[in-house]
VMD Tcl script that draws the C-alpha trace (Angstrom):
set ca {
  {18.61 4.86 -12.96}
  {15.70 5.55 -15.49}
  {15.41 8.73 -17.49}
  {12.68 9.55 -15.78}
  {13.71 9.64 -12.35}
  {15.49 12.72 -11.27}
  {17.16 13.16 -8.06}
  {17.30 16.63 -6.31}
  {19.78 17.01 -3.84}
  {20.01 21.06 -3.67}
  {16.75 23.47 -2.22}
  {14.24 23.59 -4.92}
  {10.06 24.72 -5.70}
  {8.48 21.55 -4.45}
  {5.09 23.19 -6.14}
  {7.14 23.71 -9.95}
  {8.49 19.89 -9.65}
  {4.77 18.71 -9.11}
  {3.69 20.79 -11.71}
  {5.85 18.98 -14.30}
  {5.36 15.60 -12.84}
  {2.72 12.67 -14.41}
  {2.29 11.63 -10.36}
  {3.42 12.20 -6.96}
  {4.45 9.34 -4.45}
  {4.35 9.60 -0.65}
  {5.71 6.47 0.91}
  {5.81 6.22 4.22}
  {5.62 3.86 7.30}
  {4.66 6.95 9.34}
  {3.13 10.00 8.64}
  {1.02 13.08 9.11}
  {-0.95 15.75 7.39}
  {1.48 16.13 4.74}
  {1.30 19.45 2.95}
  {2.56 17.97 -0.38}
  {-0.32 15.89 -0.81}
  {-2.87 18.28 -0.47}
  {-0.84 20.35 -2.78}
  {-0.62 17.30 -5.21}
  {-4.36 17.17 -5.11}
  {-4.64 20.73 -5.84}
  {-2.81 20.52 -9.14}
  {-5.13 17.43 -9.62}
  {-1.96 15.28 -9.83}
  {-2.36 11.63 -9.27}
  {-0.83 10.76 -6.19}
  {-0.14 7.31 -4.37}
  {0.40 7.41 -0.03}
  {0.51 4.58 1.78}
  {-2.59 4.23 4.07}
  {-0.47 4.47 7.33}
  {-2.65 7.88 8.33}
  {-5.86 9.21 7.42}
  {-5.89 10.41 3.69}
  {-7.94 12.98 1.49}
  {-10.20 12.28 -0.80}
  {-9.17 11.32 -3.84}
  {-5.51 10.07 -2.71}
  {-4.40 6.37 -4.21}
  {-4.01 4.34 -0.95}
  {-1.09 1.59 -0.98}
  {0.04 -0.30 1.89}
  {3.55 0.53 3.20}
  {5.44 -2.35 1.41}
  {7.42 -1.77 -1.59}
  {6.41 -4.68 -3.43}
  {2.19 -2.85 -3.40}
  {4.26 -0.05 -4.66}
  {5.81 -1.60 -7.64}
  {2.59 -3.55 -8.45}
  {1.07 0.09 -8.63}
  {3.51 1.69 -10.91}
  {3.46 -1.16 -13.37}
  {0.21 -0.42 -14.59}
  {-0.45 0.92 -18.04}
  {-1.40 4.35 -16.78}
  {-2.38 6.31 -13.83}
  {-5.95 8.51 -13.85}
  {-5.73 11.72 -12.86}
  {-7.47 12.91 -9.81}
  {-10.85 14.27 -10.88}
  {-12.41 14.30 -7.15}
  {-9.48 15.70 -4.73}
  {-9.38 19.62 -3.38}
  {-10.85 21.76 -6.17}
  {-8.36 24.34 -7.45}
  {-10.16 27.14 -6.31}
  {-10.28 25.65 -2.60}
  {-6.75 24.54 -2.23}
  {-5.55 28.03 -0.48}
  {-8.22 27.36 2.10}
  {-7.56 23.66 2.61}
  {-3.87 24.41 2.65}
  {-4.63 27.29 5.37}
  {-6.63 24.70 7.51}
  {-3.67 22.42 7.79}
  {-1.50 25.01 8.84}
  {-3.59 26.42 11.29}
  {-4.48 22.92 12.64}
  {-0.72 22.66 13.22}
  {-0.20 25.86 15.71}
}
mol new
graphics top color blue
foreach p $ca { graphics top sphere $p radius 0.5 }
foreach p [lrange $ca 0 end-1] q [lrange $ca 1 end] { graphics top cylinder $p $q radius 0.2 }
display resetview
């Protein structure tokens, strides 16, 4: 396994990983509003879904298939997100999801 990849198999701050992480990956064949992306785009974090549900702004779209994945990560570098949830209006977008859920 590369040096890079750490495995977490014990309960943990989701938010502090993302914090120390270059980008965040959600792949998935299904999906809904996931929390952790909107909280990926809060930290401005690059990060790459698959396009198997309706995604915010500013989210890399992939399709489901590992090999789209690996094409993705191969690349020299990843931008970071400089149009997803503003810092300052991530409690509120959070709070939307949540209450959207109940």
């Amino acid at each position: 396994m590369d040096s890079n990849i750490v495995l977490i198999s014990e309960p943990h701050d989701f938010n502090a990983i993302m914090e120390l992480s270059d980008a965040v990956i959600r792949f998935t064949r299904t999906d809904g509003d996931s929390i952790s992306v909107r909280e990926a785009l809060s930290l401005r974090k690059p990060i790459i879904a698959t396009n198997v549900v309706s995604r915010p702004e500013g989210v890399i779209l992939i399709s489901p298939d590992a090999k789209d994945l690996e094409k993705y990560l191969n690349r020299d570098n990843i931008e970071p997100v400089s149009n997803g949830v503003k810092a300052e209006n991530a409690f509120d977008e959070l709070q939307n999801v949540y209450r959207s859920m109940l």
